[in-house]
Backbone bond lengths (Angstrom), bond angles and torsions (degrees), N, CA, C in turn:
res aa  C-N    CA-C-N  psi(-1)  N-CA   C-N-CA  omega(-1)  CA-C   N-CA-C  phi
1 X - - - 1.436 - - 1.528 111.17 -
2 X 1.042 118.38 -25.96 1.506 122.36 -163.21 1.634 95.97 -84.69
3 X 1.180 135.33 -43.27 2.010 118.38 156.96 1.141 104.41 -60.13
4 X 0.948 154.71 -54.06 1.423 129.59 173.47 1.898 126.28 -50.87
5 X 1.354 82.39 -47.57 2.202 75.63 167.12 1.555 105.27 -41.66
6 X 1.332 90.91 -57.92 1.968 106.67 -145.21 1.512 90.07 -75.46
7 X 1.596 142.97 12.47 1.348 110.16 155.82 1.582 90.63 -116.55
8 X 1.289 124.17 -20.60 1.816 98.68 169.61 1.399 116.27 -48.49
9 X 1.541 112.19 -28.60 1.239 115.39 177.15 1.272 130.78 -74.89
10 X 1.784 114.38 -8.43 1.096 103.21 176.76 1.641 117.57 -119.05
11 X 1.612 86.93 38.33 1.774 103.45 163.24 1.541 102.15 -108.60
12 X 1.304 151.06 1.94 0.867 153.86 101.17 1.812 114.91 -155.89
13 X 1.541 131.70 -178.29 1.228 140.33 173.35 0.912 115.75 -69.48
14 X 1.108 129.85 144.64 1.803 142.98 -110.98 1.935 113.82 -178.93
15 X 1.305 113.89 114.66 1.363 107.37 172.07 1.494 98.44 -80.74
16 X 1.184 126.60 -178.81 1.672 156.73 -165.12 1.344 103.86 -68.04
17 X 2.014 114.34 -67.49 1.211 106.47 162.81 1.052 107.64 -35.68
18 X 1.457 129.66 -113.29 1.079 145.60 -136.61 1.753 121.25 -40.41
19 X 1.222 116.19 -3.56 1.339 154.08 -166.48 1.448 95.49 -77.68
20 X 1.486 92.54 -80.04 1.588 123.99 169.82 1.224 127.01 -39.91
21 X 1.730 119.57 -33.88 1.290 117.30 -164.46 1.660 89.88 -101.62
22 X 1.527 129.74 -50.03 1.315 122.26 179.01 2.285 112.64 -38.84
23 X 1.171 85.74 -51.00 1.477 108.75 -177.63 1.707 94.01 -44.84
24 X 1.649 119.67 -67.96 1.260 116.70 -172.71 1.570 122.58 -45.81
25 X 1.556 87.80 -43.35 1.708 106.02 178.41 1.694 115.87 -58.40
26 X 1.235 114.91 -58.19 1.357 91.97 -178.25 1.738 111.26 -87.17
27 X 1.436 120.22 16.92 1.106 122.34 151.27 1.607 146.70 -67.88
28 X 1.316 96.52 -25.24 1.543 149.13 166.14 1.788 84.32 57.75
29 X 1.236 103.75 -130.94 1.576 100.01 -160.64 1.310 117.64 -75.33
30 X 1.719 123.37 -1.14 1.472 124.43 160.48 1.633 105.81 -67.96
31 X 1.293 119.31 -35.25 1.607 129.49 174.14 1.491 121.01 -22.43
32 X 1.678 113.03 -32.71 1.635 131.14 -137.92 1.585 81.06 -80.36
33 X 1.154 118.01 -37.75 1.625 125.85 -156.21 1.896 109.33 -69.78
34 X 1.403 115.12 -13.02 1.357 132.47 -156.47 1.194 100.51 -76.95
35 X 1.005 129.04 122.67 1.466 124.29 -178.27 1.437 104.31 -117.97
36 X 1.782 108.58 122.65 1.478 117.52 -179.96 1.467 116.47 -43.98
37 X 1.336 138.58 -20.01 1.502 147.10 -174.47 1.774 95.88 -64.54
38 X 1.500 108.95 -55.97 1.527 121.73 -166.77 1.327 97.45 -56.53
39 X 1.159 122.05 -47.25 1.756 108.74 -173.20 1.546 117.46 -80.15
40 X 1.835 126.40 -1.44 1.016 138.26 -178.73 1.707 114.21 -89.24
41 X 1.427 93.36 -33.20 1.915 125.50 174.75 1.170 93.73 -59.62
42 X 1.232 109.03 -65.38 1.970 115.33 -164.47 1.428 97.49 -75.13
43 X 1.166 148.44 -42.03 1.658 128.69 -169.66 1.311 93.75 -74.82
44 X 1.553 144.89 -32.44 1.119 129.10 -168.17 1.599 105.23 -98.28
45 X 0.886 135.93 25.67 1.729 144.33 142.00 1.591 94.78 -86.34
46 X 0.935 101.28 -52.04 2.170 104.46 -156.07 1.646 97.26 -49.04
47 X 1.161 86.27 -40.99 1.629 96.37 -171.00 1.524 112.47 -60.36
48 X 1.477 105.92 -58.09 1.944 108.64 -169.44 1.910 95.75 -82.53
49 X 1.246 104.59 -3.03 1.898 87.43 168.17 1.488 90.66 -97.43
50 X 1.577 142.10 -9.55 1.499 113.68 170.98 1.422 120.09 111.58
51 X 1.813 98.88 5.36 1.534 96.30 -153.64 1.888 95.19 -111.94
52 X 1.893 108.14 -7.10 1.350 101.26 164.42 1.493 97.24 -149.29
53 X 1.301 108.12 166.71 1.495 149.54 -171.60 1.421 105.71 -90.36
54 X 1.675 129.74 150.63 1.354 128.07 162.22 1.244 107.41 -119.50
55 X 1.067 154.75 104.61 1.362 149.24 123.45 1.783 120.14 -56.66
56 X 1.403 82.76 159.01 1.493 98.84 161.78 1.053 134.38 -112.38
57 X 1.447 136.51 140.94 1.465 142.27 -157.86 1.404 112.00 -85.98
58 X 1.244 91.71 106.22 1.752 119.21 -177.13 1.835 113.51 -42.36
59 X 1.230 109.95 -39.69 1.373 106.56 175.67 1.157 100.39 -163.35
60 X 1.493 118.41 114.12 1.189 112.51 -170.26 1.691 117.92 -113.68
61 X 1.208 116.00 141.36 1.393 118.58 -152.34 1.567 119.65 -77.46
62 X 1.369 107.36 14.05 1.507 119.05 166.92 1.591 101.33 162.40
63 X 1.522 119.13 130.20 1.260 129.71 162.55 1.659 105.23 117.77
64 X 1.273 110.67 -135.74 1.691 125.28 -175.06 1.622 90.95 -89.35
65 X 1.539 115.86 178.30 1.499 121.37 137.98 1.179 117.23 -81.49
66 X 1.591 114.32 132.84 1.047 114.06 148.12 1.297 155.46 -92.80
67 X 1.159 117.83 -160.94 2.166 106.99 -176.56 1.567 85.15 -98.87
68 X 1.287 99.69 129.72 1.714 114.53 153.62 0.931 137.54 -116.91
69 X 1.423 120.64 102.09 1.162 112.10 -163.41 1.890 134.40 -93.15
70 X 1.311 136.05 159.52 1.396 110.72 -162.80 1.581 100.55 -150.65
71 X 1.126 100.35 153.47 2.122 92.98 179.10 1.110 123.64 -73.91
72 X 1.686 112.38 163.40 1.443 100.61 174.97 1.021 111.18 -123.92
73 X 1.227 142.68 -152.62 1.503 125.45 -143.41 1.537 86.61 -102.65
74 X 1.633 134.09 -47.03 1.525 111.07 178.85 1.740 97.64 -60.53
75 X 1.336 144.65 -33.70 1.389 123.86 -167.52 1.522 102.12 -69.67
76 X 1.119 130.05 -6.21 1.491 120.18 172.69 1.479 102.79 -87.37
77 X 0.788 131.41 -39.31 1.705 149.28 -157.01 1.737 74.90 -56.62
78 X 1.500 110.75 -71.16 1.460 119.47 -130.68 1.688 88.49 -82.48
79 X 1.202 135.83 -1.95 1.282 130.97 -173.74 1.750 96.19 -109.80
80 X 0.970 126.95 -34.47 1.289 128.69 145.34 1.417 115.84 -39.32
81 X 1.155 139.63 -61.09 1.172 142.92 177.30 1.430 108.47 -53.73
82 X 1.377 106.07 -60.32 1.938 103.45 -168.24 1.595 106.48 -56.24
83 X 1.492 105.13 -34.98 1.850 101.64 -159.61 1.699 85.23 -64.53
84 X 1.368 127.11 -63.36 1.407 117.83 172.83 1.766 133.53 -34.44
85 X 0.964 111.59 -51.03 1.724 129.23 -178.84 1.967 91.14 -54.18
86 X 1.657 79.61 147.27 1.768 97.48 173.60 1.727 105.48 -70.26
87 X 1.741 102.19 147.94 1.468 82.52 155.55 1.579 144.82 -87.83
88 X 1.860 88.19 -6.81 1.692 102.97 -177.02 1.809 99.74 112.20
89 X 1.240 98.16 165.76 1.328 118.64 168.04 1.580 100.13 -64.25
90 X 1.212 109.41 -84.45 1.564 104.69 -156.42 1.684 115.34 -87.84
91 X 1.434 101.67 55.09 1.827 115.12 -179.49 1.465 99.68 -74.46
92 X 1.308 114.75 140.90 1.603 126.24 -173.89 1.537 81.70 -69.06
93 X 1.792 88.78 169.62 2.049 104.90 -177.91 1.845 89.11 -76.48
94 X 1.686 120.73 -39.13 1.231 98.33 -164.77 1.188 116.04 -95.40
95 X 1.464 145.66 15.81 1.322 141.45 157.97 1.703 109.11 -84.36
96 X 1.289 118.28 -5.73 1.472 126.34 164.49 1.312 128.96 -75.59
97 X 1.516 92.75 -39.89 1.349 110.82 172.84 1.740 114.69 -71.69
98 X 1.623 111.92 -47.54 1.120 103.83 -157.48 1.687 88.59 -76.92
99 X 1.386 138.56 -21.57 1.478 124.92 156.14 0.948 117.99 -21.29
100 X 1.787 110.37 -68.38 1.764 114.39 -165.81 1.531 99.98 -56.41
101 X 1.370 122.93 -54.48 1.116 105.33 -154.27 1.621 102.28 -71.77
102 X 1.286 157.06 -47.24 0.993 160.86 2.47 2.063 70.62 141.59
103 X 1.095 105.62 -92.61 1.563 108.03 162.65 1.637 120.27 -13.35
104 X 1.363 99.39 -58.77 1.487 113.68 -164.87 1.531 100.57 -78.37
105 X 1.146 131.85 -63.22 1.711 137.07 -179.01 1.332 111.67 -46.70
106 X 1.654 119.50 -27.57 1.424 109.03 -157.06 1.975 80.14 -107.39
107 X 1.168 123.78 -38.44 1.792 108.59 -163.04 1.195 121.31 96.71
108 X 1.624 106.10 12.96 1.524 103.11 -157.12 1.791 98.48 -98.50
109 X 1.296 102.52 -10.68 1.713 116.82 -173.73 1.302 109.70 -170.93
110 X 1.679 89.36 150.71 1.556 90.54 -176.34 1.831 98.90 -94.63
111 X 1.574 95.83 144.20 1.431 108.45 -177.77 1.635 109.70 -81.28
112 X 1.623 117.87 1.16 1.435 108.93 169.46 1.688 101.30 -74.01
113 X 1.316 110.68 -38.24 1.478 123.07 -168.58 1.327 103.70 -63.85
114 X 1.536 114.29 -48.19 1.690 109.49 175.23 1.913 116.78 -56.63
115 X 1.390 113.27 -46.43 1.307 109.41 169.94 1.455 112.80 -71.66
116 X 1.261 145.85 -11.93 1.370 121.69 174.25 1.738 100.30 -101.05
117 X 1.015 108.76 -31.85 1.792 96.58 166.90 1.646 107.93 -58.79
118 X 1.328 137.62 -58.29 1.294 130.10 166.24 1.546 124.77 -41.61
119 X 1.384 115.81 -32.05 1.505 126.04 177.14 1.372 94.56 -48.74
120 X 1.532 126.88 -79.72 1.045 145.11 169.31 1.013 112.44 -4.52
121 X 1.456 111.97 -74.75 1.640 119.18 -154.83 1.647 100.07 -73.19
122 X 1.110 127.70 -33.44 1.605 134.17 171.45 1.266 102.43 -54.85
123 X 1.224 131.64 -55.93 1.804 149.97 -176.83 1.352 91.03 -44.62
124 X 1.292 121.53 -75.83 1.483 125.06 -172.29 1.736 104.38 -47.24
125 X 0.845 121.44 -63.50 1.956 137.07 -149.36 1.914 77.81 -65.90
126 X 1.588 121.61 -56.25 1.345 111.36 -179.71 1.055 127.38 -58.75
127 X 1.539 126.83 -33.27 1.902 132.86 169.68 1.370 105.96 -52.68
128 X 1.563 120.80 -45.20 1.243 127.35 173.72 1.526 133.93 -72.38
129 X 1.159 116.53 -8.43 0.960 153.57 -150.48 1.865 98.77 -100.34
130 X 1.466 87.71 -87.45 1.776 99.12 156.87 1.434 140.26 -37.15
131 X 1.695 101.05 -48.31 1.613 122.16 165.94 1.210 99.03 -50.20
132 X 0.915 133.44 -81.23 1.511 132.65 -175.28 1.317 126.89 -49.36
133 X 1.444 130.14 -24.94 1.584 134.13 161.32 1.254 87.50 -66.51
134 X 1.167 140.90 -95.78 1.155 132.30 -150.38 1.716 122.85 -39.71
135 X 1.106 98.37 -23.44 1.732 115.41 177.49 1.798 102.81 -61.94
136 X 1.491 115.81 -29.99 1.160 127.62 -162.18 1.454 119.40 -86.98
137 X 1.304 134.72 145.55 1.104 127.61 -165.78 1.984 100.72 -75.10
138 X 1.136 110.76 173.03 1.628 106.71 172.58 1.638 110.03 -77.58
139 X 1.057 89.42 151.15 1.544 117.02 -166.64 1.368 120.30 2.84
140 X 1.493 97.35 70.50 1.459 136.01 155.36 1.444 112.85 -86.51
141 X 1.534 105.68 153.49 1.584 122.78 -166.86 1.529 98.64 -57.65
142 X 1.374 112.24 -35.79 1.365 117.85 -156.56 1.578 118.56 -84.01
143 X 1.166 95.96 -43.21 1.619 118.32 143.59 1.399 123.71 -20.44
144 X 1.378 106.67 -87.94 1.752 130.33 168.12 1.929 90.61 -33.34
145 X 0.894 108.70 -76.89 1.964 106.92 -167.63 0.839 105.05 -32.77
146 X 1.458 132.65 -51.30 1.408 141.89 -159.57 1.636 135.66 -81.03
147 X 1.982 84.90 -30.71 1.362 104.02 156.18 1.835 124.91 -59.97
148 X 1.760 82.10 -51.96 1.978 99.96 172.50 1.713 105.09 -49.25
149 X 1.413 113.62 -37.68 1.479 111.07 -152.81 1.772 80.17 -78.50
150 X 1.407 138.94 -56.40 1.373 131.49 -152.94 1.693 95.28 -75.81
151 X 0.969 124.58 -38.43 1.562 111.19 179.47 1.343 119.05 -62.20
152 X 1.485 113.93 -39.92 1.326 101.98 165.53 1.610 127.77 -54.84
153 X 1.317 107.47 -48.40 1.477 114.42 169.34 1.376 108.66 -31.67
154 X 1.545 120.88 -87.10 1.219 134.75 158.56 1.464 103.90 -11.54
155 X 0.925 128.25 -36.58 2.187 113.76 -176.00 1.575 96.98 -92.30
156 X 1.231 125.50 -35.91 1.375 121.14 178.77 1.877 100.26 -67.06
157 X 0.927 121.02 -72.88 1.423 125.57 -173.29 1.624 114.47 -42.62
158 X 1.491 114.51 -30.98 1.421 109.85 162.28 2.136 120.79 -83.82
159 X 1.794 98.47 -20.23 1.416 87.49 168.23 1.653 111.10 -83.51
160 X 1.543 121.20 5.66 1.137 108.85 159.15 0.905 147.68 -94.68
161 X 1.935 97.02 0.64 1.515 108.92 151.34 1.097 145.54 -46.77
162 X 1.489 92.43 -50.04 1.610 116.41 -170.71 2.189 87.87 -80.82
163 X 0.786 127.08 -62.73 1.711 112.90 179.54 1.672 115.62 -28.77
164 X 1.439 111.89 -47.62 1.695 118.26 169.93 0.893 100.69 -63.40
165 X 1.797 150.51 -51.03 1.230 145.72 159.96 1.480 105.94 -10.78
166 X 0.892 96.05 -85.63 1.902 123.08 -166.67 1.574 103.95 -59.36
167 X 1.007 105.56 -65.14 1.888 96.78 169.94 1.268 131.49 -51.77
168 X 1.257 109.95 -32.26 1.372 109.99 173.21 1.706 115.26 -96.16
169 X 1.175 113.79 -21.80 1.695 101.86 145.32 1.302 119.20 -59.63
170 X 0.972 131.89 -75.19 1.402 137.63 147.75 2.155 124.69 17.83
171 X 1.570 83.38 -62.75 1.298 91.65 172.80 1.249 123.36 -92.14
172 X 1.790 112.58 -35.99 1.664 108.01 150.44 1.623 112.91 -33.17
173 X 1.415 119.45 -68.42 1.456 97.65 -179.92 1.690 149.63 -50.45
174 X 1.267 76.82 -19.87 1.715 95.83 -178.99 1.659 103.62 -80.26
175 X 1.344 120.90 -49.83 1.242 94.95 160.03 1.562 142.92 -79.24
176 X 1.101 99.11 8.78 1.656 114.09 174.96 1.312 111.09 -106.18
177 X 1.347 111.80 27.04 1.186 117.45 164.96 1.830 121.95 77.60
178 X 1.423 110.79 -15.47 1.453 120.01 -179.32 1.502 113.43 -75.72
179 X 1.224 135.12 178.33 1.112 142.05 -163.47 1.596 109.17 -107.97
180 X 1.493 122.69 129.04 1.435 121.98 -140.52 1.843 89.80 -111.72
């Protein structure tokens, strides 16, 4: 969770709520589970490892001031780094997702680029994947794993269809002037 704060944050500075509620949003109904404490935990690590700042909100447009917090030049570094870094073979569907979006809010990468670099790396893990069933005698234990391991691939590589779907509508709109 803590690369994902630190690049919402570096589409601009951000109190906790608001952290929280973007987070829920492109979480959609897995979101419900988010508990405002978790995103208060993680800004206050981000902070004593160096990677964000707290201010307070100069005038705030209804209520108390709050803490705002914002990156600093290693918290850009390191959110730079993650949007780049692989996610692995066996990356959950929603730490992929909250990449793309995570990608998309901050500007730091384009999330078509994150799904076709991931295509890839799935492509590969599946050639290998296969090579090796076939290496296997028939319906051997080892086999069966290997089958499980390429089918899963195969479900990721088709939900990364539908993500290019959506991103690239997405970005059609933005340059057509509609609201993304």
């Amino acid at each position: 969770m803590q690369d994902v704060v630190l690049a919402l944050l570096a589409k601009e500075p951000s109190h906790g709520y608001d952290l929280r509620r973007r987070l829920a949003a492109a979480l959609g109904p897995l979101g419900g589970s988010l508990n405002a404490g978790q995103v208060y935990v993680t800004l206050t690590r981000l902070e004593k490892a160096g990677l964000v700042v707290q201010e307070r909100e100069d005038t705030p447009v209804r209520g108390p001031r709050r803490k705002v917090y914002a990156l600093t030049a290693a918290g850009q570094e390191r959110v730079a780094a993650w949007l780049a870094e692989s996610a692995g073979p066996r990356a959950d569907v929603a730490d992929v997702h909250l990449k793309l979006v995570a990608a998309a809010e901050s500007g730091l990468a384009d999330p078509l680029a994150l799904v076709d670099a991931r295509r890839r790396e799935l492509m590969r893990h599946l050639a290998e994947a296969q090579r090796a069933a076939l290496a296997q005698e028939t319906d051997s234990e080892a086999g069966l794993l290997l089958e499980g391991v390429a089918l899963r691939l195969q479900a990721d590589l088709r939900w990364l269809q539908a993500c290019e779907r959506t991103w690239s509508a997405r970005a059609g709109r933005a340059k057509g002037g509609g609201v993304g």
